[in-house]
C-alpha positions in Angstrom: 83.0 50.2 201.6 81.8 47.5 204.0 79.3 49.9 205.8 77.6 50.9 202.6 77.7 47.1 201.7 76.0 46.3 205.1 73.5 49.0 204.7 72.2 47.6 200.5 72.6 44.4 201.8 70.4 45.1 204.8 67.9 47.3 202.3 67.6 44.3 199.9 66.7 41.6 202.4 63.9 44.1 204.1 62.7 44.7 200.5 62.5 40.7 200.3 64.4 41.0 196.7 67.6 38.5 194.9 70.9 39.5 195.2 70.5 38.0 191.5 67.3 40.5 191.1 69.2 43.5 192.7 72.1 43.0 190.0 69.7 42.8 187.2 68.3 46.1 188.2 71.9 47.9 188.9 72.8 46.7 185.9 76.2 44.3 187.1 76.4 40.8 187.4 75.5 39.0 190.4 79.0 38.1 191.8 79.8 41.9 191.4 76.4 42.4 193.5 77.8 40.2 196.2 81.4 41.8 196.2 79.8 45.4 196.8 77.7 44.1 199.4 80.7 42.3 201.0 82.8 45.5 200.8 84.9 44.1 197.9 84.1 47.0 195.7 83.3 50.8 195.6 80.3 51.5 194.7 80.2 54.9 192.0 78.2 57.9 192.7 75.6 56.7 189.7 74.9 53.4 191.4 74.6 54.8 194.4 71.4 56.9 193.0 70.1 53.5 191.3 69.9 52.0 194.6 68.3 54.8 196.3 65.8 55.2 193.5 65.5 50.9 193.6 64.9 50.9 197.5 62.7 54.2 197.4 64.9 56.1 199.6 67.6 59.0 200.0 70.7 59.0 198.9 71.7 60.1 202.5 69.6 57.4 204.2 71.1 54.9 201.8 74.7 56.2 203.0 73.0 56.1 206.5 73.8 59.6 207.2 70.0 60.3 208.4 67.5 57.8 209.8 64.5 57.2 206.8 61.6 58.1 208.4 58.5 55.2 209.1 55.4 56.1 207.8 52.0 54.6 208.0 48.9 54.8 206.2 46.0 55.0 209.8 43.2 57.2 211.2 45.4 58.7 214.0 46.1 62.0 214.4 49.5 62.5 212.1 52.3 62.9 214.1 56.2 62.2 214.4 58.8 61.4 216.7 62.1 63.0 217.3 65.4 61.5 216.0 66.8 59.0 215.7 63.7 57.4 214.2 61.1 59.3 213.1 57.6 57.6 212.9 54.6 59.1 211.1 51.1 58.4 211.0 49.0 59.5 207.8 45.4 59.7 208.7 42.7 59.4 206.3 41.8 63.0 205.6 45.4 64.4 205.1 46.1 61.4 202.9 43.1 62.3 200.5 43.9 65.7 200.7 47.6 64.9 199.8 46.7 62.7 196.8 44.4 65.4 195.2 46.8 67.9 195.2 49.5 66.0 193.8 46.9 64.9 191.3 46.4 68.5 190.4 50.0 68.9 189.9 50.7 66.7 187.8 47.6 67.8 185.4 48.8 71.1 185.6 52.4 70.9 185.0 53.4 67.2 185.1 53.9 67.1 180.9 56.4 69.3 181.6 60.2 67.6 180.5 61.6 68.9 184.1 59.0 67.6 186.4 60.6 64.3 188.2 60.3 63.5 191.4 62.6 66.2 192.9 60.9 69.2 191.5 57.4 67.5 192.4 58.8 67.2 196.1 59.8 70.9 196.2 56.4 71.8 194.6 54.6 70.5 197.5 56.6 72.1 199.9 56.5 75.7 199.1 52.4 74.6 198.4 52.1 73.6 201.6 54.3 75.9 203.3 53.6 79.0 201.9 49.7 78.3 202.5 51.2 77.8 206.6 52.3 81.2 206.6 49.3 82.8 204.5 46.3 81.5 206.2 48.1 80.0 209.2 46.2 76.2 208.5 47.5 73.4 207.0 47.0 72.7 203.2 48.4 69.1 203.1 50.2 69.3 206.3 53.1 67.0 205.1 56.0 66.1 207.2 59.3 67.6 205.4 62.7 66.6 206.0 65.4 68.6 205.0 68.3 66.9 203.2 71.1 67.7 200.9 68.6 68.0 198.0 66.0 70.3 200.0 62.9 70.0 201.8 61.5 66.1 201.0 58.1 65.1 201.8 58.7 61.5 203.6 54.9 60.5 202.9 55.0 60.8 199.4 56.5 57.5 199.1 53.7 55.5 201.2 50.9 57.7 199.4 52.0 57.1 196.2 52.0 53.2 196.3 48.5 53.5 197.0 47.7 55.4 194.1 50.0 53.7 191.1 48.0 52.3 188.5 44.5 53.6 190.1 45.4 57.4 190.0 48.5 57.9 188.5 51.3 55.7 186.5 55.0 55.9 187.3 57.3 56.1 183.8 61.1 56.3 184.1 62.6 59.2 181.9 66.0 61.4 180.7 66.2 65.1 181.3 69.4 66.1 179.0 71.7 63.6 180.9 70.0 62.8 184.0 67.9 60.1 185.1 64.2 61.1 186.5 61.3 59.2 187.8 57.8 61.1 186.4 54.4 60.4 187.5 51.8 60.8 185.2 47.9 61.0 186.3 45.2 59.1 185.3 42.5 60.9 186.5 41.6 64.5 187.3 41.7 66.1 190.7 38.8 66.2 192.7 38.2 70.3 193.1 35.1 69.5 195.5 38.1 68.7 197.8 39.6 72.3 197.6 39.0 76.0 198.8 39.5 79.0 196.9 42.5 80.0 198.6 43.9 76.7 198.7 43.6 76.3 194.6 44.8 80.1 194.5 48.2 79.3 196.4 49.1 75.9 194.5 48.4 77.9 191.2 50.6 80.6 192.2 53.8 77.9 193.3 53.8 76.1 189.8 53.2 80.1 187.8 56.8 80.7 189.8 58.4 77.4 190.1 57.3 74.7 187.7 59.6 75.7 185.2 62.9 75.0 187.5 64.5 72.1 187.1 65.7 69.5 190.1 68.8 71.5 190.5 67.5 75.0 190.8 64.8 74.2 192.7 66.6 72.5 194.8 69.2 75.5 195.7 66.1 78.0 195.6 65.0 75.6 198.6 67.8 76.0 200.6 67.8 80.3 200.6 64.5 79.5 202.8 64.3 80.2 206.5 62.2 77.1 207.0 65.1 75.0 205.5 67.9 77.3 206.6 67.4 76.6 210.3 66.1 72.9 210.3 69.2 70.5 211.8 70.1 67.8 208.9 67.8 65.0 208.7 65.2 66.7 210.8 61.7 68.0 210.3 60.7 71.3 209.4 59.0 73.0 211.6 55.8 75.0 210.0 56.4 77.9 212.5 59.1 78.8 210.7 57.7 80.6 207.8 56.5 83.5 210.1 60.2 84.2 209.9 61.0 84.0 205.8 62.5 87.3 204.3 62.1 88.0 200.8 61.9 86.5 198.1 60.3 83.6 200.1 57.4 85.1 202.1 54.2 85.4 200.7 52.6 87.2 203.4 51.9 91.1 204.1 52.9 91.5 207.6 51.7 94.8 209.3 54.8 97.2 210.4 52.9 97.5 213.7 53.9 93.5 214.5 
């Protein structure tokens, strides 16, 4: 109990937030607040999704099982580091590329009761990943982490502050019993920014996959070589993909090769 304490407690003063502000948003009081951060209480499994979703993080990296990732928004070449901390740069082109297909997404299938963050997450990797092993270029290029949950695009995050209440809005919903965090757009995608091939492969995820929810999506995910032989809490290498069996590859391979 006293490590997760030391980690919200860490999380919370980075974030600059009240111990009085972090209560009102877990939904306790604020001498509870101070007890779980002092190890004085347990903190339940639901709470401990709240404070991911609060702090913007995993639930592993809140738990401190995996080292969150650093991104930044630059012109450099994107690139990442190996464990234990992973830094990424974002440079301008990827970042515009990334925020119009996300925008596309969401016009295309966002409406949609199950599309919360997870699914959107597992959208853009078989996007990107599938266009890897198609074309052999990158569509977004995105760095993906794999987790307990699936692949997870550790840029989203950083992206997506830049574009709240310019390109798309953020709503908090229920899907049955489950808590999910939807974005809505407010604008349409730029399809200037596409190719043919590109808009041909992202039509063709969300025809197969937009209609899973979190939890399917999520174990479809992990059947993937890509996933499959990625370490815990490391990046997935593109590579990969020239390795997926079916029902994951999307690629006619000659029997010569």
């Amino acid at each position: 109990m006293a490590h997760i304490g030391k980690r919200i407690k860490e999380l919370r003063s980075k974030s600059q937030m009240s111990q009085e502000k972090l209560a009102q948003l877990l939904g306790v009081s604020r001498p509870t607040m101070s007890q779980i951060e002092n190890g004085q209480r347990k903190v339940s499994s639901e709470e401990t999704k709240k404070l991911a979703e609060v702090f913007r993080v995993s639930v592993d990296s809140l738990l401190d099982l995996v080292s969150e990732p650093e991104v930044t928004i630059c012109e450099e070449k994107a690139s990442y580091e190996a464990k234990p901390k992973i830094r990424i740069n974002v440079p301008q082109k990827h970042l515009e590329k990334f925020k119009e297909v996300l925008l596309y997404i969401l016009n295309k299938v966002g409406s949609k009761s199950n599309i919360g963050e997870t699914v959107v997450y597992k959208l853009l990797y078989f996007i990107d990943f599938n266009y890897y092993e198609k074309y052999e270029e990158q569509l977004i290029g995105a760095t993906y982490i794999k987790n307990r949950f699936g692949p997870t695009p550790v840029e989203f995050i950083k992206i997506v502050e830049t574009m709240i209440d310019k390109d798309l809005i953020k709503v908090k919903s229920k899907y049955f019993d489950y808590h999910q965090a939807k974005y809505l757009p407010l604008r349409k995608p730029d399809l200037t920014k596409f190719k043919a091939t590109e808009i041909a492969v992202i039509d063709d995820v969300l025809n197969r996959l937009s209609d899973m929810n979190a939890s399917q999506i999520s174990d479809y995910s992990h059947g993937d070589v890509p996933w499959m032989t990625t370490e815990e809490g490391g990046p997935i290498e593109y590579e990969s993909v020239f390795y997926r069996t079916l029902p994951y590859s999307v690629r006619e391979y000659s029997e010569n090769i």
